[in-house]
N, C-alpha and C positions, 0 to 999 in steps of 0.2 A: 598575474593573470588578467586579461585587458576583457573586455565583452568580445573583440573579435576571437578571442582564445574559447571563447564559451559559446556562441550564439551558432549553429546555422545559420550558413547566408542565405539557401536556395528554397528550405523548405519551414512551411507553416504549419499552425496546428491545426487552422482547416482545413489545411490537406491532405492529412493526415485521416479523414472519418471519423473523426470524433464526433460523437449525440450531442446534437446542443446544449442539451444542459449543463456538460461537462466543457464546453467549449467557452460557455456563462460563467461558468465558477474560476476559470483561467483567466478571463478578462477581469472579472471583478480584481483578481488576485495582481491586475496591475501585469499579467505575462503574455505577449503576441506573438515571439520568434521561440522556440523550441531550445533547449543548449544540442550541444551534437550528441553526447550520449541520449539526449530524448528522440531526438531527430532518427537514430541509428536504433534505438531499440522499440520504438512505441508501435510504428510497424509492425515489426516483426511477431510481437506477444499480442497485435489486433488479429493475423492470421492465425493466431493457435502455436506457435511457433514456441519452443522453449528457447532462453536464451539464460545468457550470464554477461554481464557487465559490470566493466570497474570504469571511476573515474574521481578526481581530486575530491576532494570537500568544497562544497556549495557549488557544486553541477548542476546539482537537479536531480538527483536519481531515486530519491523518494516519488518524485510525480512521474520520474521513467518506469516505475512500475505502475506507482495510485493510478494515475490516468485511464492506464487500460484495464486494471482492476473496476474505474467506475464507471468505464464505458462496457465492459463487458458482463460485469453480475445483473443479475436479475431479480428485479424488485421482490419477485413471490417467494427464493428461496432464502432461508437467513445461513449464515454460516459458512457459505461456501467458497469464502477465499480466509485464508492464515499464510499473516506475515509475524514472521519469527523474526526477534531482532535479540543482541546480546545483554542488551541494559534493562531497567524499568523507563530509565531518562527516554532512550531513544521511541521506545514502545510508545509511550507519551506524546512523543514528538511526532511519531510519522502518523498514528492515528490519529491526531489533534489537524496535521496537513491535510492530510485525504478526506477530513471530514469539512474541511476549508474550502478544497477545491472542489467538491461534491456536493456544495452545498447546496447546489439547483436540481439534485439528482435526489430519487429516492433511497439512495444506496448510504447506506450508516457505517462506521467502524463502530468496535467498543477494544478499549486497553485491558487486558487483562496481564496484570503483575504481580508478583510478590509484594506482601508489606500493606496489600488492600485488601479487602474484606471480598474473601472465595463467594460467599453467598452470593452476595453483590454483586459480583461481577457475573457468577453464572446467571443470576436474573435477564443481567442487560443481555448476555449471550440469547439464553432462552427466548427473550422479548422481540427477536427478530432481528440484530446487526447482521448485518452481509459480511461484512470484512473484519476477522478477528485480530487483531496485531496484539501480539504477546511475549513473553521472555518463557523460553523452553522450560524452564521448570516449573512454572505455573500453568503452561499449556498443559503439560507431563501430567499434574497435581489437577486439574480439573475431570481429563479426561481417564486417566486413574480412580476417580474418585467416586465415578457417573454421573459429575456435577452438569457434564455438557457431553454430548455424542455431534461429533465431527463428522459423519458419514457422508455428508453433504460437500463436503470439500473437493472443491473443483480445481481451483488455484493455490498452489504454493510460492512463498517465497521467502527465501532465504534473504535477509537483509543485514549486510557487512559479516559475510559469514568468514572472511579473514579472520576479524575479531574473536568471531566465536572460536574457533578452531584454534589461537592463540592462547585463550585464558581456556582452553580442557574443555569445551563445551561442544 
């Protein structure tokens, strides 16, 4: 795979309406041209638009969603976007990104997973994260449990839900 295989030639992230601060955290991040699945979806999920996208490993399709996740939530509601992902590894990973790229934005993730301390984690939920990224059975177990009320969720997303649907999930 060469960067011409990955890159947008015609469009940018300015172009795109991104809030500066999310545009700040792209650059810091070292990224100016868009991959084409960011390029083809980031659009699309700024109008309101539901989409689904696939593309190789290290596209970029963690930030083909993050991005419009941290351009679109709102500082004053917590909670109101959950990304489902099929590991604790990846859960890790995409909320550790989002919170990279967003780093100029008031918009937080928090990881919730199996194998860490429920309390815990419903705290960080409770204490106001916008963006919850989690593994469906500790979603399942929190909101089960009354540890955390979801009703605020505006945004879903299904991340590498091939995966899931592979391993029974």
């Amino acid at each position: 795979m060469t960067q011409q295989d990955i890159f947008h030639a015609s469009i940018t992230f300015d172009s795109m309406g991104l809030r500066d601060s999310v545009l700040k955290g792209l650059r810091d991040a070292g990224f100016d041209k868009p991959t084409d699945i960011q390029a083809e979806l980031i659009p699309l999920i700024l109008t309101g638009k539901d989409v689904m996208g696939q593309a190789k490993t290290g596209t970029g399709k963690t930030a083909a969603f993050g991005l419009p996740l941290l351009h679109l939530c709102e500082k004053d509601i917590p909670s109101q976007a959950l990304v489902l992902v099929p590991t604790r590894e990846l859960a890790a990973q995409v909320a550790g990104e989002i919170d990279m790229l967003g780093k100029h934005t008031p918009i937080r993730s928090v990881c919730i997973i199996g194998g860490e301390s429920m309390r815990h984690q419903s705290k960080q939920v409770k204490g106001g994260a916008h963006i919850i990224v989690g593994t469906p059975g500790r979603v399942m177990d929190m909101h089960g449990g009354g540890e955390s009320n979801f009703s605020d969720i505006i945004f879903e997303i299904l991340d590498k839900d091939d995966s899931r649907r592979d391993i029974g999930i």
